[in-house]
Steps between C-alpha positions, in 0.01 A plus 500: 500500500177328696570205214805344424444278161724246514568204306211260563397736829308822594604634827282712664638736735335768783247688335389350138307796333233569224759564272672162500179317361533572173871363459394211749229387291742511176754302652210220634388499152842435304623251762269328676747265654578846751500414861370790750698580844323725693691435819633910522170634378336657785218659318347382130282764293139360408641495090828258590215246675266551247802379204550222777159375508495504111844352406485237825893462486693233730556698852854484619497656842155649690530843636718492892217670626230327616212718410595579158614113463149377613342773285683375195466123546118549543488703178720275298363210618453257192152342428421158613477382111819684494659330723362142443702529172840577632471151673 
């Protein structure tokens, strides 16, 4: 399974399809608390970033590799307002 649910985590694991969006996004949206490790996921369908971008849950672990790390931070980044708050 590209997503293990657990507890308070989603781990993401080699390659995270189109058709784990739709459970993603439920699971963001009844716990919002969920952390995201995406330390094993090697690739990450446009739909998983897309619930990502939306739900902006805590990051756990970024992505080993480095291209698909720098991708994601770059796309996740928060906004400045954004993170002016958290401080």
């Amino acid at each position: 399974m590209p997503i293990e649910f657990k507890k308070n985590r989603a781990v993401f694991r080699g390659l995270v399809g189109v058709a784990e969006a739709e459970l993603l996004l439920e699971t963001l949206q009844k716990k919002s608390s969920t952390r995201i490790d995406l330390a094993a996921c090697d690739h990450l369908h446009t739909a998983n970033l897309q619930v990502l971008m939306a739900a902006r849950p805590a990051i756990a672990c970024w992505p080993k590799n480095p291209e698909l790390r720098s991708w994601l931070e770059d796309a996740l980044k928060l906004p400045a307002s954004a993170t002016a708050a958290q401080e």
